[in-house]
C-alpha beads as a LAMMPS data file, in Angstrom:
LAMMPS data file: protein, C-alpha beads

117 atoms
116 bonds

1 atom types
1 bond types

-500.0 500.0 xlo xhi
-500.0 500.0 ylo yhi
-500.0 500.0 zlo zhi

Masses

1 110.0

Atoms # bond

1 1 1 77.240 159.921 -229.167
2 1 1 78.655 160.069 -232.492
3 1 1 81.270 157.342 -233.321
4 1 1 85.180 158.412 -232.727
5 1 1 84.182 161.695 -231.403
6 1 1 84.494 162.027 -228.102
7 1 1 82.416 165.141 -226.531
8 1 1 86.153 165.988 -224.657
9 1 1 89.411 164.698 -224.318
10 1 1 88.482 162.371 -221.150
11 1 1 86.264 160.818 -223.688
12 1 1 82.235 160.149 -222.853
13 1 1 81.198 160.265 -219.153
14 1 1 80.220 156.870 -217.875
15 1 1 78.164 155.017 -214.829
16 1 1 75.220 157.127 -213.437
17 1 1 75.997 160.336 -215.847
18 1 1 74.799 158.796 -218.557
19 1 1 71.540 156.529 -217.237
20 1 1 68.328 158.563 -217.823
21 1 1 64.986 157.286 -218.334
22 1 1 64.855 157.695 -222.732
23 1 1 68.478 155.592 -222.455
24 1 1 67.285 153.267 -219.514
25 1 1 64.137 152.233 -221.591
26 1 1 66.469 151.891 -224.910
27 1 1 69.021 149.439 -223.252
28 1 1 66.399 147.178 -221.948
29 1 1 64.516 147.437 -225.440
30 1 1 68.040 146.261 -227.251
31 1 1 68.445 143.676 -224.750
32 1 1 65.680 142.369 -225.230
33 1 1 66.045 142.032 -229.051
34 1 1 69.660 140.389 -228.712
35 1 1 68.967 137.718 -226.095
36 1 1 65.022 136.839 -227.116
37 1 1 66.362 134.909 -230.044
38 1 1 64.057 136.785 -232.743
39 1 1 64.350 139.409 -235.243
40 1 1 65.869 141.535 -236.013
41 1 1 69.377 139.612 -234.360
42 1 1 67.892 136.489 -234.630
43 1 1 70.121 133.546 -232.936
44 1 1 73.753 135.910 -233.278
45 1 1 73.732 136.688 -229.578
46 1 1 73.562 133.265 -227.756
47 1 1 74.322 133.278 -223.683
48 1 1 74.735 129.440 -223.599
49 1 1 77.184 128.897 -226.485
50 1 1 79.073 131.690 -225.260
51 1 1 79.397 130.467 -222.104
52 1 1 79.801 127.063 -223.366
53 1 1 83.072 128.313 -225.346
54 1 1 84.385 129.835 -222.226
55 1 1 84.264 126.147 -220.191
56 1 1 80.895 125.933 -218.870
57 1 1 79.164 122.394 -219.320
58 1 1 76.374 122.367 -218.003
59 1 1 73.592 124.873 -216.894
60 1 1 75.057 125.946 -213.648
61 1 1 78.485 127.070 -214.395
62 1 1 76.702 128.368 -217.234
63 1 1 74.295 130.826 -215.336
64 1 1 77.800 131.552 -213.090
65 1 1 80.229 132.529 -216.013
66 1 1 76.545 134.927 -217.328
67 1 1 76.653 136.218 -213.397
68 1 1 80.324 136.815 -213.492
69 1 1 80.447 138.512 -217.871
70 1 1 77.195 140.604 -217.157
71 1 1 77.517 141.870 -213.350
72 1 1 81.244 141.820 -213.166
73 1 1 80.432 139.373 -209.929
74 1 1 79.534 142.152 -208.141
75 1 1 76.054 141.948 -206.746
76 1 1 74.029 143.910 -204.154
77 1 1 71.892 142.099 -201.955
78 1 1 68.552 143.347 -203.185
79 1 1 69.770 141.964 -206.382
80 1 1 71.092 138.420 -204.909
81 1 1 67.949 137.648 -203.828
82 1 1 66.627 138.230 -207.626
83 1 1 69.272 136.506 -208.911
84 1 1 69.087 133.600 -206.750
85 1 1 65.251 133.276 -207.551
86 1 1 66.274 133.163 -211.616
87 1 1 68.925 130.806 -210.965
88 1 1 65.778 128.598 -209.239
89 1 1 63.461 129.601 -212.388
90 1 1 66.833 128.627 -214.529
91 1 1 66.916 125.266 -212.395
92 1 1 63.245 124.713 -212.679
93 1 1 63.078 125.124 -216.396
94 1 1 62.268 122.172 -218.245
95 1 1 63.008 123.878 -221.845
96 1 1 66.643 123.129 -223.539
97 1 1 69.695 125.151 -222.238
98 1 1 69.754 127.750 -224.723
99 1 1 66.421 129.075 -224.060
100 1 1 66.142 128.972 -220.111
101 1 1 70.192 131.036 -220.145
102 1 1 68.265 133.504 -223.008
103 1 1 65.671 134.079 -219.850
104 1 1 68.537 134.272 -217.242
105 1 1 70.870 136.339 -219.160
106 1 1 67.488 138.985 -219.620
107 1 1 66.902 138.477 -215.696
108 1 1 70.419 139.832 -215.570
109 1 1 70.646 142.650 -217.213
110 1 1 67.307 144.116 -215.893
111 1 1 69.287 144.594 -212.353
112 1 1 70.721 147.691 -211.524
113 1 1 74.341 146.344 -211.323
114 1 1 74.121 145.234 -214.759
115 1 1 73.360 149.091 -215.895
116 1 1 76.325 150.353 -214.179
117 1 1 78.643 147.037 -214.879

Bonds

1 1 1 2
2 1 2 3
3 1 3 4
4 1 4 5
5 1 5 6
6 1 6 7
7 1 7 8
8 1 8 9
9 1 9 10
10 1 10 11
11 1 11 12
12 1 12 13
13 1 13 14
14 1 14 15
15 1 15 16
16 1 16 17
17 1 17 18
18 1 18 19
19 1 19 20
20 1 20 21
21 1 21 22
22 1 22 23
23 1 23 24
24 1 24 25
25 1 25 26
26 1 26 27
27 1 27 28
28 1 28 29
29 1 29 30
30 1 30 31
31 1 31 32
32 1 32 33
33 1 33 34
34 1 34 35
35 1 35 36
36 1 36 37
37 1 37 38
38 1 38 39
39 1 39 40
40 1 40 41
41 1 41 42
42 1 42 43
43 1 43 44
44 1 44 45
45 1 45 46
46 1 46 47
47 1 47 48
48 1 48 49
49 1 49 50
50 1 50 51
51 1 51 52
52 1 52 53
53 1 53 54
54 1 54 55
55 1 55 56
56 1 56 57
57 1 57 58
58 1 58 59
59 1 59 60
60 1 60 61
61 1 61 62
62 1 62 63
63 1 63 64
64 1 64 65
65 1 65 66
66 1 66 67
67 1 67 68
68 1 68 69
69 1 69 70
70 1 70 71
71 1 71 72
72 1 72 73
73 1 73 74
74 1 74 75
75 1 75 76
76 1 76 77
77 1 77 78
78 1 78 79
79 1 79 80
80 1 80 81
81 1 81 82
82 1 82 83
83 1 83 84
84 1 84 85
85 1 85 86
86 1 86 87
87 1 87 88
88 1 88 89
89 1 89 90
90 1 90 91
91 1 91 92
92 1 92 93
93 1 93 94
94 1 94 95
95 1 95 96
96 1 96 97
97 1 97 98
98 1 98 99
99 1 99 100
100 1 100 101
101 1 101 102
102 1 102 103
103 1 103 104
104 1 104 105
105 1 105 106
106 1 106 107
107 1 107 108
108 1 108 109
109 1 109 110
110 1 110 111
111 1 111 112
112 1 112 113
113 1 113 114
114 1 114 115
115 1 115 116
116 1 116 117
């Protein structure tokens, strides 16, 4: 997609038109980048001060405000189940807050509904 130039005048197609495998496998590659806290984006993209700027005070209504920002609330029931096993591995997680929502918030956006949110 180039930049301001939109293939027609509806603009770019969206949702399922424009998910194939090469795109799929580049999403979950930039994800990964932005949330894992490294280089090249280093500490810029950070789910728990985000959410913590939006109200959220403590690791629950933190992993609920992620839920509600990355899968527009809207989630499947395959996916429930996966998210309700990260919110337990979230839960669980001994590290600090930042790093166990950095694991959550890439839990998230491997699910389907994230893709198409």
């Amino acid at each position: 997609q180039n930049l301001l130039e939109p293939p027609t005048f509806d603009g770019w197609s969206g949702g399922p038109d424009w998910i194939n495998r090469a795109t799929l496998l580049g999403r979950y590659r930039l994800l990964g980048a932005l949330l894992g806290g490294g280089e090249p984006y280093g500490q810029r993209v950070d789910p728990a001060a985000a959410a913590r700027r939006h109200g959220a005070e403590d690791r629950a209504s933190a992993a609920r405000r992620l839920v509600e920002w990355m899968l527009d609330g809207q989630i499947e029931p395959p996916s429930a189940e996966r998210v309700a096993a990260a919110r337990g591995a979230l839960d669980a997680d001994r590290r600090g807050a930042a790093e166990a929502l950095r694991d959550f918030a890439r839990a998230l956006a491997l699910l389907p509904e994230y893709q198409l949110a």
